[in-house]
C-alpha positions in Angstrom: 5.2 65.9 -2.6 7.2 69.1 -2.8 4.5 70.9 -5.3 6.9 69.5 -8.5 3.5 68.5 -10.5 3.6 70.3 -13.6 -0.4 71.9 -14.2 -2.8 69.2 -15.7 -3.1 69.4 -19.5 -7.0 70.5 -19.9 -8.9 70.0 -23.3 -11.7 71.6 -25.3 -14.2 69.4 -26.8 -16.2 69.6 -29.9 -19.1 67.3 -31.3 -20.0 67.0 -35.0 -23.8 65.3 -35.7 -23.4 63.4 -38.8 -26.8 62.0 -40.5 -26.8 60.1 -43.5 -27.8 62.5 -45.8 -24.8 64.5 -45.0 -22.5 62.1 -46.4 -24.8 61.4 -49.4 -27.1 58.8 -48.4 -24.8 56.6 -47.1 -22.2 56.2 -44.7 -19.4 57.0 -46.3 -15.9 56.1 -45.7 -14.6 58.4 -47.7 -16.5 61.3 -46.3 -15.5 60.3 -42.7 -12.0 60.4 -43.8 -12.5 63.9 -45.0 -13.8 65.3 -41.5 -11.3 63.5 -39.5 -8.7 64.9 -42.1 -9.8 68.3 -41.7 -10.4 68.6 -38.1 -6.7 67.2 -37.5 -5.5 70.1 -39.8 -7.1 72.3 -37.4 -5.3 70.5 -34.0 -8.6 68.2 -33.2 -8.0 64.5 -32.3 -10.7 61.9 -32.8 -11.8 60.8 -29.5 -15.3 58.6 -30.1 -17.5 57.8 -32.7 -21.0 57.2 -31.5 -24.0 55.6 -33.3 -27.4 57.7 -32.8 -29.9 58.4 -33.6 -30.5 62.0 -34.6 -33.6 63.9 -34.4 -34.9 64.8 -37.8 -36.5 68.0 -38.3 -39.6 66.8 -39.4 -42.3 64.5 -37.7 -41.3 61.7 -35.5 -38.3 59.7 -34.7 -35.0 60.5 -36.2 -33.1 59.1 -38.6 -29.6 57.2 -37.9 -26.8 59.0 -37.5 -23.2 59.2 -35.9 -22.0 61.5 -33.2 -18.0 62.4 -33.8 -16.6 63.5 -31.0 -12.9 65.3 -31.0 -10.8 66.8 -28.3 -7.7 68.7 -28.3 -5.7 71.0 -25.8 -6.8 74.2 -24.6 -3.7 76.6 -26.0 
């Protein structure tokens, strides 16, 4: 190799916690259209959706939930 190799694209990450009462009680389509609409305005690109469950702020055990995650490259 004759050090051609262009540099190796790098990425930035971001995770949104989604819990059902954020998208109104139930998971919403609709609502999870939305996000991914607006983060990709803003240059994010889905990576992974993750079911989870997400700690609740109040007494034991969570309540379910989804983990969005969303990469793009670092400008």
């Amino acid at each position: 190799m004759n050090g051609t190799i262009g540099h190796m694209q790098r990425y930035t990450y971001k995770v949104v916690e989604l819990r059902e009462k954020m998208l109104g009680g139930k998971m919403s389509g609709d609502k999870l259209e939305r996000l991914l609409n607006d983060a990709a305005r803003d240059g994010w690109q889905l990576k992974a959706i993750t079911s989870t469950e997400v700690k609740g702020r109040v007494g034991p055990g969570g309540v379910d939930g989804l983990l969005v995650t969303f990469e793009r490259p670092v400008q």
